[in-house]
mmCIF file of the N, C-alpha and C atoms, coordinates in Angstrom:
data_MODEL
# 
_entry.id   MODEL 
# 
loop_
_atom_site.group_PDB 
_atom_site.id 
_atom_site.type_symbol 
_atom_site.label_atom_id 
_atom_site.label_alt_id 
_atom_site.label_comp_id 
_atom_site.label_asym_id 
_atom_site.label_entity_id 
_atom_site.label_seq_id 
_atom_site.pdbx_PDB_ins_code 
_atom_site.Cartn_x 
_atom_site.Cartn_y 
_atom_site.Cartn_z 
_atom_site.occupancy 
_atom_site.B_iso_or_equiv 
_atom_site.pdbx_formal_charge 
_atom_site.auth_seq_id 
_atom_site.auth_comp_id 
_atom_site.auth_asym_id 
_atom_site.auth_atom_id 
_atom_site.pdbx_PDB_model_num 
ATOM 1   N N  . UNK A 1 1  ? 0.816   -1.182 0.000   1.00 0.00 ? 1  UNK A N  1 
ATOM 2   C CA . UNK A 1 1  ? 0.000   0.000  0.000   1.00 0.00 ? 1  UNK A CA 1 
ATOM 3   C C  . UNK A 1 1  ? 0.869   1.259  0.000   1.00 0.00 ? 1  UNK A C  1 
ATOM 4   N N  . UNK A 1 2  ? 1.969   1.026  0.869   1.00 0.00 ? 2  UNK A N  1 
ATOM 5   C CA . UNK A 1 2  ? 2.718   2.333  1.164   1.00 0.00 ? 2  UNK A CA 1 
ATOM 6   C C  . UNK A 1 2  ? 3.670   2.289  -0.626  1.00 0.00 ? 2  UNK A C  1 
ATOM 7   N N  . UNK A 1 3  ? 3.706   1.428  -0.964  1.00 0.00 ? 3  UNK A N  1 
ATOM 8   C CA . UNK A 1 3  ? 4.927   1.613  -2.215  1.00 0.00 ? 3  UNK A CA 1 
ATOM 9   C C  . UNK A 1 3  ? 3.638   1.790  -3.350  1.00 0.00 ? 3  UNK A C  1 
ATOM 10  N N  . UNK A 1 4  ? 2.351   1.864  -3.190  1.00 0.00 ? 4  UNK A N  1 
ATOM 11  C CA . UNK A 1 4  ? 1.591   2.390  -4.429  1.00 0.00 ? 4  UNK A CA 1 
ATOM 12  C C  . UNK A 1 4  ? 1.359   3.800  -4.270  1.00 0.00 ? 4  UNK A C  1 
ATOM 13  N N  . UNK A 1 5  ? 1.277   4.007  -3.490  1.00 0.00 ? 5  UNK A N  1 
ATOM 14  C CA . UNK A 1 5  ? 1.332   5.399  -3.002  1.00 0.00 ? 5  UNK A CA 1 
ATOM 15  C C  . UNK A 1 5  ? 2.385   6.535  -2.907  1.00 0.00 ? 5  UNK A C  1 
ATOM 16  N N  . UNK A 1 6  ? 3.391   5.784  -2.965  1.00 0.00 ? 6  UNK A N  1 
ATOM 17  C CA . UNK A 1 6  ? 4.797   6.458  -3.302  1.00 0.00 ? 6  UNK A CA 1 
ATOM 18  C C  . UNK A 1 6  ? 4.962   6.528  -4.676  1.00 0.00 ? 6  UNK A C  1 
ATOM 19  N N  . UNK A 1 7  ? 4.564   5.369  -5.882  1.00 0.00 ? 7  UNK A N  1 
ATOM 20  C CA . UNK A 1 7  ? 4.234   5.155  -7.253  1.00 0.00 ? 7  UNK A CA 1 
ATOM 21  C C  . UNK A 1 7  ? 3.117   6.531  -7.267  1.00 0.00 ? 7  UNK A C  1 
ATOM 22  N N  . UNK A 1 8  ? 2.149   6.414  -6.879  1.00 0.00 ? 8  UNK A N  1 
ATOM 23  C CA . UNK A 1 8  ? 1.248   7.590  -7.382  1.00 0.00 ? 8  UNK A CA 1 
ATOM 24  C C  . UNK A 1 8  ? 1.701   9.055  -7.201  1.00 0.00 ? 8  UNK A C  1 
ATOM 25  N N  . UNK A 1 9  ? 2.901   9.297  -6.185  1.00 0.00 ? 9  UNK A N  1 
ATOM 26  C CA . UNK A 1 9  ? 3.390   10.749 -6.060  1.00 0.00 ? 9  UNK A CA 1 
ATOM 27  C C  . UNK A 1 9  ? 4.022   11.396 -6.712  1.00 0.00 ? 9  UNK A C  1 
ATOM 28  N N  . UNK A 1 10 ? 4.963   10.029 -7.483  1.00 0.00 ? 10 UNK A N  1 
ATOM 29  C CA . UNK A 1 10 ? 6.293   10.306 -8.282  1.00 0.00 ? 10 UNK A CA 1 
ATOM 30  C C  . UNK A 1 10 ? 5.510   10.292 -9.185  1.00 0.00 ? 10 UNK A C  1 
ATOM 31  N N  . UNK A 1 11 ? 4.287   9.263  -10.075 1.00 0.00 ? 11 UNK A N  1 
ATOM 32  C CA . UNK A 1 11 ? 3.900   9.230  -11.184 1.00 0.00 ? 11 UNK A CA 1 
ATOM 33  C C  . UNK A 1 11 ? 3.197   10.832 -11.660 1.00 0.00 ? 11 UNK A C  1 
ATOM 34  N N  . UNK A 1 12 ? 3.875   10.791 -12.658 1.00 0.00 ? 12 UNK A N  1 
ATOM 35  C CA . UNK A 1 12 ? 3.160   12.278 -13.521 1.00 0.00 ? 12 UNK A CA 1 
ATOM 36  C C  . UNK A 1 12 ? 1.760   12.530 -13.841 1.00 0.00 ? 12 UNK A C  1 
ATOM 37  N N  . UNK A 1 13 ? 1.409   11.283 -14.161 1.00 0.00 ? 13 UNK A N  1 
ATOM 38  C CA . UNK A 1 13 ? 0.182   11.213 -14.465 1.00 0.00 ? 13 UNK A CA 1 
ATOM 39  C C  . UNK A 1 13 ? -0.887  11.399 -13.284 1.00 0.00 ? 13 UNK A C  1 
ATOM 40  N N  . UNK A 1 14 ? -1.102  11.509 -11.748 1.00 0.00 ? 14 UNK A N  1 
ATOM 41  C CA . UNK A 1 14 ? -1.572  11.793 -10.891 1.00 0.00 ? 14 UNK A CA 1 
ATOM 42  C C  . UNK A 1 14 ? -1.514  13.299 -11.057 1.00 0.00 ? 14 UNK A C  1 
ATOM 43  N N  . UNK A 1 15 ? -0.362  14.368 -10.681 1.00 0.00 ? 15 UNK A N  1 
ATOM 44  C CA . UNK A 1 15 ? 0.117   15.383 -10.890 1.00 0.00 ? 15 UNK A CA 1 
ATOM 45  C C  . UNK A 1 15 ? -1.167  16.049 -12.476 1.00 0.00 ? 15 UNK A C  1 
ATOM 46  N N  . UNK A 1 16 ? -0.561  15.743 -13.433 1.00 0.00 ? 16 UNK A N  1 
ATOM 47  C CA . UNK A 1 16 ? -1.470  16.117 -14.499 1.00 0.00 ? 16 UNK A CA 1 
ATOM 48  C C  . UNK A 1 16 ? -3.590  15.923 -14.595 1.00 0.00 ? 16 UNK A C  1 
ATOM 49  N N  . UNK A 1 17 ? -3.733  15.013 -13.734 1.00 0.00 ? 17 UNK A N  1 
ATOM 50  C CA . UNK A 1 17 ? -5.127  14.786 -13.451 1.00 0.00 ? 17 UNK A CA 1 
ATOM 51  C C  . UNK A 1 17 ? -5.813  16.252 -12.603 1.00 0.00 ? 17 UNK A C  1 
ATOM 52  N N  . UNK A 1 18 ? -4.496  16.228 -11.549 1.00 0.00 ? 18 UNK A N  1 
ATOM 53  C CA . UNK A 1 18 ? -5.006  17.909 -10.906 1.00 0.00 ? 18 UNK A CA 1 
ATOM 54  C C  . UNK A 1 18 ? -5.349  18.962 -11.551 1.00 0.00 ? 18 UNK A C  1 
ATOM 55  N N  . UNK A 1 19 ? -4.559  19.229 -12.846 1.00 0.00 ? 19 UNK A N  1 
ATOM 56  C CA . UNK A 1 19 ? -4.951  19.943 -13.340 1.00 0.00 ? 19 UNK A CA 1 
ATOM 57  C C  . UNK A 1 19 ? -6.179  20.161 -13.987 1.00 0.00 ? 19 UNK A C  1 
ATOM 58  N N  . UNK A 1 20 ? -6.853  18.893 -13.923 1.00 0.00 ? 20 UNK A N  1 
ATOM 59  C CA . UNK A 1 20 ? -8.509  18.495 -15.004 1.00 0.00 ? 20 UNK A CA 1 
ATOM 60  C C  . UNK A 1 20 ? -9.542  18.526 -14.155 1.00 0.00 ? 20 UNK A C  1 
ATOM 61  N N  . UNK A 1 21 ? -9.151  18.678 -12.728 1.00 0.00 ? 21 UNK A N  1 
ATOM 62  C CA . UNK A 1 21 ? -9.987  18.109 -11.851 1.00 0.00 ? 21 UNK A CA 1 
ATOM 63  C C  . UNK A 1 21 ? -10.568 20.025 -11.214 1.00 0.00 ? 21 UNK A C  1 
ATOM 64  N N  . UNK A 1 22 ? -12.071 20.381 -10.928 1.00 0.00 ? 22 UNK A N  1 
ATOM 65  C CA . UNK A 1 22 ? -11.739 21.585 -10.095 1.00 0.00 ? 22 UNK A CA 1 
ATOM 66  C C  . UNK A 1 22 ? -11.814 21.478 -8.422  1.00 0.00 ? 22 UNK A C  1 
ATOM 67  N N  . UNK A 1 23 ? -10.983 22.748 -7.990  1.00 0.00 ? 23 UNK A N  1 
ATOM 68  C CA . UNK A 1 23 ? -10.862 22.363 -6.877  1.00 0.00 ? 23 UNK A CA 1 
ATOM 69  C C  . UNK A 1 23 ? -11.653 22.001 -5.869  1.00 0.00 ? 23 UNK A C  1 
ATOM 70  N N  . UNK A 1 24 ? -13.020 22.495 -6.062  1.00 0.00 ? 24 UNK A N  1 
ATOM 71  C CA . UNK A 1 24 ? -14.141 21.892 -5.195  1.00 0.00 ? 24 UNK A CA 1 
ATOM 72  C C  . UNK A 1 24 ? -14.019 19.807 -5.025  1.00 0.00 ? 24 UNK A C  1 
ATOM 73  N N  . UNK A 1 25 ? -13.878 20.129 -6.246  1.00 0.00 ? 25 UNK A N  1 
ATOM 74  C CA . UNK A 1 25 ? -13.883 17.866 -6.447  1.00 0.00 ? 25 UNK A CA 1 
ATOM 75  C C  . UNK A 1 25 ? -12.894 17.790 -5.418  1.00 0.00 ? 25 UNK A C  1 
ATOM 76  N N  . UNK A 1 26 ? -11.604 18.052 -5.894  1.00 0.00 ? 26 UNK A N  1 
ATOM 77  C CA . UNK A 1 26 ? -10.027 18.268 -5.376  1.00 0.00 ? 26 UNK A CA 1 
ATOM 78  C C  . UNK A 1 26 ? -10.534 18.174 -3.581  1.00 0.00 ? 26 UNK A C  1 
ATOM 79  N N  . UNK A 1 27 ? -10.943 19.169 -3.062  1.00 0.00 ? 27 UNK A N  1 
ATOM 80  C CA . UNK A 1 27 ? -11.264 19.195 -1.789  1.00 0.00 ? 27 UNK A CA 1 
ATOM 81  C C  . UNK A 1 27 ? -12.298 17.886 -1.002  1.00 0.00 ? 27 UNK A C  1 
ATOM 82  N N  . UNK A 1 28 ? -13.228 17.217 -1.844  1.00 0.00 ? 28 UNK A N  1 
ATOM 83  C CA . UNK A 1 28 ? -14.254 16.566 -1.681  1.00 0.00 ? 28 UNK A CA 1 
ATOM 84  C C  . UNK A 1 28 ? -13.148 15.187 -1.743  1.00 0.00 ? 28 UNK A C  1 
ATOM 85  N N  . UNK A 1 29 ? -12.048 15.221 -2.950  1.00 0.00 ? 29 UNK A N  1 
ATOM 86  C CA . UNK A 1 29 ? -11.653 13.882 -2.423  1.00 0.00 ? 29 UNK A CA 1 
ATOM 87  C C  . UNK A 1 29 ? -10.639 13.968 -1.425  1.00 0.00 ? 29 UNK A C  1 
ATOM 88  N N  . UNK A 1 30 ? -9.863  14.699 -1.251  1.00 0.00 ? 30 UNK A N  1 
ATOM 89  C CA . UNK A 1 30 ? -9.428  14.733 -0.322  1.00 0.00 ? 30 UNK A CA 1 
ATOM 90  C C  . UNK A 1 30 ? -9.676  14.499 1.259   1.00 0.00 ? 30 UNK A C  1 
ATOM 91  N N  . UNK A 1 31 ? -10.826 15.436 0.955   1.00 0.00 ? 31 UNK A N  1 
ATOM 92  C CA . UNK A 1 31 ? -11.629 15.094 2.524   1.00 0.00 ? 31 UNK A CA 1 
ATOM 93  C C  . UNK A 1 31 ? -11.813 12.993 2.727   1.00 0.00 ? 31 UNK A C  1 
ATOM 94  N N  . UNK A 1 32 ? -12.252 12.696 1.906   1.00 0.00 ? 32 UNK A N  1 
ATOM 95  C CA . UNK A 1 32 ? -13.208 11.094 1.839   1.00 0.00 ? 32 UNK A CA 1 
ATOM 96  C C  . UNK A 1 32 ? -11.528 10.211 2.019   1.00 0.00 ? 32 UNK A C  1 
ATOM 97  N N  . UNK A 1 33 ? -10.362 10.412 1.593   1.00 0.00 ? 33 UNK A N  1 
ATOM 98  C CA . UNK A 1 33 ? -9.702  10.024 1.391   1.00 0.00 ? 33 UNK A CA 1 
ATOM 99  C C  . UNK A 1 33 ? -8.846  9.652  3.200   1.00 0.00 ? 33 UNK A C  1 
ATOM 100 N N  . UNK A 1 34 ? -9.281  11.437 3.382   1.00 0.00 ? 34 UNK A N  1 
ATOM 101 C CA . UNK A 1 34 ? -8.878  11.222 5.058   1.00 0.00 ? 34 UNK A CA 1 
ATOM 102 C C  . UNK A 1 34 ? -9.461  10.873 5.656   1.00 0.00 ? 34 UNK A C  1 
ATOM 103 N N  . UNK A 1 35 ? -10.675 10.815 5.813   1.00 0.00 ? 35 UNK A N  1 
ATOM 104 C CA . UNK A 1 35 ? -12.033 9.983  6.153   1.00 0.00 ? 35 UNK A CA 1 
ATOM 105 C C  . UNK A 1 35 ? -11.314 8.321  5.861   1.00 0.00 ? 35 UNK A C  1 
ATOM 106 N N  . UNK A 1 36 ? -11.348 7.987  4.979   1.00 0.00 ? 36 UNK A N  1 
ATOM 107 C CA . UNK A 1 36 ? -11.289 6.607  4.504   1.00 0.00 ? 36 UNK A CA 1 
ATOM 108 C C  . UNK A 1 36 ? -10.046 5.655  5.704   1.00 0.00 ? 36 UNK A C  1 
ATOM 109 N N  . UNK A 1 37 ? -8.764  7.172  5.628   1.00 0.00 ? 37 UNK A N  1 
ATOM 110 C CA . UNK A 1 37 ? -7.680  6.474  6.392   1.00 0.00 ? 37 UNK A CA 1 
ATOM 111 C C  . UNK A 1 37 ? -7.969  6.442  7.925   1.00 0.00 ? 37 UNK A C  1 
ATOM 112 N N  . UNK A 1 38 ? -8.861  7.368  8.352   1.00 0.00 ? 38 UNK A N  1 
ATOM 113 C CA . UNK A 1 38 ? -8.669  7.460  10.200  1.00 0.00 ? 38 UNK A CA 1 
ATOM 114 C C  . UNK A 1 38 ? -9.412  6.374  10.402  1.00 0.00 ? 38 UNK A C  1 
ATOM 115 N N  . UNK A 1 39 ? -10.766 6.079  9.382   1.00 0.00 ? 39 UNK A N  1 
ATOM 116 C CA . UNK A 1 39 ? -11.617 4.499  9.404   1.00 0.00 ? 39 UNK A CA 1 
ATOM 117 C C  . UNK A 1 39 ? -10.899 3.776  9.655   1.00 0.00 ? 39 UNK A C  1 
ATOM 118 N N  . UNK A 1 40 ? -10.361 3.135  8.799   1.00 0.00 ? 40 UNK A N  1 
ATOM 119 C CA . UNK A 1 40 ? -9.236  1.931  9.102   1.00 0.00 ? 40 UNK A CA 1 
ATOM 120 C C  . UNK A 1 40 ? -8.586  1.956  9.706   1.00 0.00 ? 40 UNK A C  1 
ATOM 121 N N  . UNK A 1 41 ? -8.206  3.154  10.463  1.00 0.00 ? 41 UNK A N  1 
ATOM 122 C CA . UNK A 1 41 ? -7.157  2.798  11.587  1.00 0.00 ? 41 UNK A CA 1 
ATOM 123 C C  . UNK A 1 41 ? -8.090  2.669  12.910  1.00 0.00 ? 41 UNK A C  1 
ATOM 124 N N  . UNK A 1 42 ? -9.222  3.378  12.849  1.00 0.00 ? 42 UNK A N  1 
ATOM 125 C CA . UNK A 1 42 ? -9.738  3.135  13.950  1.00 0.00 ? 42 UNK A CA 1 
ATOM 126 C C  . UNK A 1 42 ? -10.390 1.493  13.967  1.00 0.00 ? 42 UNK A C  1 
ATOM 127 N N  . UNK A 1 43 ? -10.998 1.187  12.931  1.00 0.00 ? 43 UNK A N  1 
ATOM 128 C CA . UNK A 1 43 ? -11.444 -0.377 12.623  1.00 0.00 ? 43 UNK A CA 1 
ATOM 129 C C  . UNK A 1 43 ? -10.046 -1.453 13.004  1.00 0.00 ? 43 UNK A C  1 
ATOM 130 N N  . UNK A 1 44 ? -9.384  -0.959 12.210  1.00 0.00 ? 44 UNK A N  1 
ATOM 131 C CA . UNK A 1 44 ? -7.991  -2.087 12.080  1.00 0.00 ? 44 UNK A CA 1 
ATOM 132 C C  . UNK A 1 44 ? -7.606  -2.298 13.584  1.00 0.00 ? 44 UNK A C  1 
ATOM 133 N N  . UNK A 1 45 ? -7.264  -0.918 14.479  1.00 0.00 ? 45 UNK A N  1 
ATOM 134 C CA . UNK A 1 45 ? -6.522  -1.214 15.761  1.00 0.00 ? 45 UNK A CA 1 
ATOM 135 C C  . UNK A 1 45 ? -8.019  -1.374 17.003  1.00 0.00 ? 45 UNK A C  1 
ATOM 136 N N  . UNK A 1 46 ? -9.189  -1.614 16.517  1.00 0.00 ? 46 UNK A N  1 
ATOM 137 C CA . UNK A 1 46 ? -10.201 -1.221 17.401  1.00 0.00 ? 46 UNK A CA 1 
ATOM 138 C C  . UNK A 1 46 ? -10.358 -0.532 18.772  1.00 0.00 ? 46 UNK A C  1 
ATOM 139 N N  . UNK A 1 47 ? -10.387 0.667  17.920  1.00 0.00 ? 47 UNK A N  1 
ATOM 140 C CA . UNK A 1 47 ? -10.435 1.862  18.857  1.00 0.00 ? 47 UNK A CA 1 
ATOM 141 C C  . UNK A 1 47 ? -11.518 2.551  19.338  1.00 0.00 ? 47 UNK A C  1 
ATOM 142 N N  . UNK A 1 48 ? -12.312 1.345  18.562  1.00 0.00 ? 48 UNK A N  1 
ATOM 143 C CA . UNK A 1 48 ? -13.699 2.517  19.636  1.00 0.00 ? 48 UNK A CA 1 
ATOM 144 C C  . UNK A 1 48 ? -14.065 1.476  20.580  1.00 0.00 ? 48 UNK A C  1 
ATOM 145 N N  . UNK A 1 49 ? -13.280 0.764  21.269  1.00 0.00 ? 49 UNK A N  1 
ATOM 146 C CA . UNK A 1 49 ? -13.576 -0.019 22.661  1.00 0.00 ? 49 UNK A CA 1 
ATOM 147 C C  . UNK A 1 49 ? -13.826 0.709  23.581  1.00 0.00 ? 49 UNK A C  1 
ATOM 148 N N  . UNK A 1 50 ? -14.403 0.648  24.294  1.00 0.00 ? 50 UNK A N  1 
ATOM 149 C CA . UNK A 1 50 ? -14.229 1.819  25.885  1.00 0.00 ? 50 UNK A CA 1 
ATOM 150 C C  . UNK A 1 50 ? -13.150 0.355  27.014  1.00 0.00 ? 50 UNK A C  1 
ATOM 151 N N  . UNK A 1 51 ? -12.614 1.430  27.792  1.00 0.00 ? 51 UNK A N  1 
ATOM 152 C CA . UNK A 1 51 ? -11.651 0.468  28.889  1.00 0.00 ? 51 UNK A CA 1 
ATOM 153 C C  . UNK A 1 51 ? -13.077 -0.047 29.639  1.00 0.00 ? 51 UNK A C  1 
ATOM 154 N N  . UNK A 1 52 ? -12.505 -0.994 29.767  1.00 0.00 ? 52 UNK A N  1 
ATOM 155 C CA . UNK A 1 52 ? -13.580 -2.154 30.632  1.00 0.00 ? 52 UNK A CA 1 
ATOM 156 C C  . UNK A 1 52 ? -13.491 -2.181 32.069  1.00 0.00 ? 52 UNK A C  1 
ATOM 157 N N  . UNK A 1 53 ? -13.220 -0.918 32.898  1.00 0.00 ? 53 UNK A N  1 
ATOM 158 C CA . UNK A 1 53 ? -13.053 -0.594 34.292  1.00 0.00 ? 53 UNK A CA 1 
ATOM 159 C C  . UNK A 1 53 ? -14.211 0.779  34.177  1.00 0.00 ? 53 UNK A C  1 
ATOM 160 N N  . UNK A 1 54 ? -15.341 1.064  33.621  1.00 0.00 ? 54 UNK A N  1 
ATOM 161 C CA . UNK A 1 54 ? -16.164 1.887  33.555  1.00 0.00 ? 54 UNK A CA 1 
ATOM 162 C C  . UNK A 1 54 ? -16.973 2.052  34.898  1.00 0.00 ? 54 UNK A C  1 
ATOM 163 N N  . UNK A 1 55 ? -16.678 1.541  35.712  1.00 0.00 ? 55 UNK A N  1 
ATOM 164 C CA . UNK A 1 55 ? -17.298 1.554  37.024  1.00 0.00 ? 55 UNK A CA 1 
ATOM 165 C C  . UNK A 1 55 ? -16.628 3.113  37.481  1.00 0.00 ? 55 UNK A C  1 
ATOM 166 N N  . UNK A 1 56 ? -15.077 2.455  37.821  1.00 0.00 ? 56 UNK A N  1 
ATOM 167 C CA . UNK A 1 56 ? -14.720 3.591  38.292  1.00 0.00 ? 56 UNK A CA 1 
ATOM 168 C C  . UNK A 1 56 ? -14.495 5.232  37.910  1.00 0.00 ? 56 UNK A C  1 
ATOM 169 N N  . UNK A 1 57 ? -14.748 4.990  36.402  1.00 0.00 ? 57 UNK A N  1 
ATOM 170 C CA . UNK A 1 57 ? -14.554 6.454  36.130  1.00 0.00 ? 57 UNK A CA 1 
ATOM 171 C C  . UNK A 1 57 ? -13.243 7.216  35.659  1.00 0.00 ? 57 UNK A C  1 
ATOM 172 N N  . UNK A 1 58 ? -11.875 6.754  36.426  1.00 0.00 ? 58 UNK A N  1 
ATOM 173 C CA . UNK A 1 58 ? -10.799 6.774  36.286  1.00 0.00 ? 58 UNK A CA 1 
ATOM 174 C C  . UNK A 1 58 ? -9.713  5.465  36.003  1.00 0.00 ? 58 UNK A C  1 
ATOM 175 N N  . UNK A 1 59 ? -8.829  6.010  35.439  1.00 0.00 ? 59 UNK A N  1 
ATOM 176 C CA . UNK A 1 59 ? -7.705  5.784  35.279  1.00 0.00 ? 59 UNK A CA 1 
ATOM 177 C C  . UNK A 1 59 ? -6.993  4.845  36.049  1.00 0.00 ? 59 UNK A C  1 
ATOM 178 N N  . UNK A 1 60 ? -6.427  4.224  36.416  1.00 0.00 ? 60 UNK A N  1 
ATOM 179 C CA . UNK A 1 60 ? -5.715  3.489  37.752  1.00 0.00 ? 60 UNK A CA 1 
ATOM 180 C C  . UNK A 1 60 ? -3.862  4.463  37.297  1.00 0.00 ? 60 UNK A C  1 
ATOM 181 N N  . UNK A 1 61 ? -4.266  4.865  38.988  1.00 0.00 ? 61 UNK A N  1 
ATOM 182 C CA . UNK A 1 61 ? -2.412  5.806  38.843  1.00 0.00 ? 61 UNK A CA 1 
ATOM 183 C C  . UNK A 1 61 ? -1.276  5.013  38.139  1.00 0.00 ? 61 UNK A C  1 
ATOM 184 N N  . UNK A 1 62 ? -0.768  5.483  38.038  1.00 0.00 ? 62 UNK A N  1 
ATOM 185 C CA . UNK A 1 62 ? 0.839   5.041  37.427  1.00 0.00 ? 62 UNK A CA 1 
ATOM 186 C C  . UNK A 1 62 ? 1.936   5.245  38.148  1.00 0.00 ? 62 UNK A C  1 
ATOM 187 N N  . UNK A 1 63 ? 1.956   2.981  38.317  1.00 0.00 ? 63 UNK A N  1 
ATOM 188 C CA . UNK A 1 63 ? 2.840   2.999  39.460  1.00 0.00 ? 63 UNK A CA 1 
ATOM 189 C C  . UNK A 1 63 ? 4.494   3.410  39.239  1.00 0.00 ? 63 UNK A C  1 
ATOM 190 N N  . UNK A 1 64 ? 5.166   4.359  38.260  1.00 0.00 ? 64 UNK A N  1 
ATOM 191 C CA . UNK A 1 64 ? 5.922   4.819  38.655  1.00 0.00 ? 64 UNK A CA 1 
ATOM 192 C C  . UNK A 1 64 ? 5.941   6.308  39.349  1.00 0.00 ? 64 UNK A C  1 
ATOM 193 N N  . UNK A 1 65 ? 5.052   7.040  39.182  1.00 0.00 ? 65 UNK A N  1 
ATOM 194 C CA . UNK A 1 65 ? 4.474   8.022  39.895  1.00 0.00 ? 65 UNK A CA 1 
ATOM 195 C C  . UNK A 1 65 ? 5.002   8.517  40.967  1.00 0.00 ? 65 UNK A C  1 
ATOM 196 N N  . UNK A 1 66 ? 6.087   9.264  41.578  1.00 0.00 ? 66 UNK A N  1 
ATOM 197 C CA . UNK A 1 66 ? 7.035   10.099 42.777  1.00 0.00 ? 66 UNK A CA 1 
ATOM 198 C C  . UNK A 1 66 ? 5.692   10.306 44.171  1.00 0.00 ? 66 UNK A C  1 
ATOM 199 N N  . UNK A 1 67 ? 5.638   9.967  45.120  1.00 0.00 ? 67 UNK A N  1 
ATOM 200 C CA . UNK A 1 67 ? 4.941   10.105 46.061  1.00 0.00 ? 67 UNK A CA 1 
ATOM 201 C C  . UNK A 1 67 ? 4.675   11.528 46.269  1.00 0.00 ? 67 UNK A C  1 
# 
């Protein structure tokens, strides 16, 4: 994924599409595109879990923490 994407930066032909495209589109994909990536990262690493200590409300301190 990361080396097609490095292919599409260098490739000219991406570059030259900008120019055909107006910037309203330009902005619309952009937006969906960043949309598309925070999805998958939130899906992929499942991040919309809540911590499963919801009773308490907090955090449990951190036992390296200076008295």
């Amino acid at each position: 994924m990361v080396a097609t994407a490095a292919f599409g930066l260098i490739s000219g032909d991406i570059w030259r599409v900008t120019h055909y495209v107006r910037p309203l589109r330009d902005e619309v994909f952009t937006l969906l595109s960043i949309t598309a990536l925070v999805g998958w990262l939130v899906v992929d690493h499942e991040l919309w879990d809540r911590p499963r200590d919801e009773i308490s409300g907090s955090r449990p301190a951190c036992s390296t923490s200076s008295p």
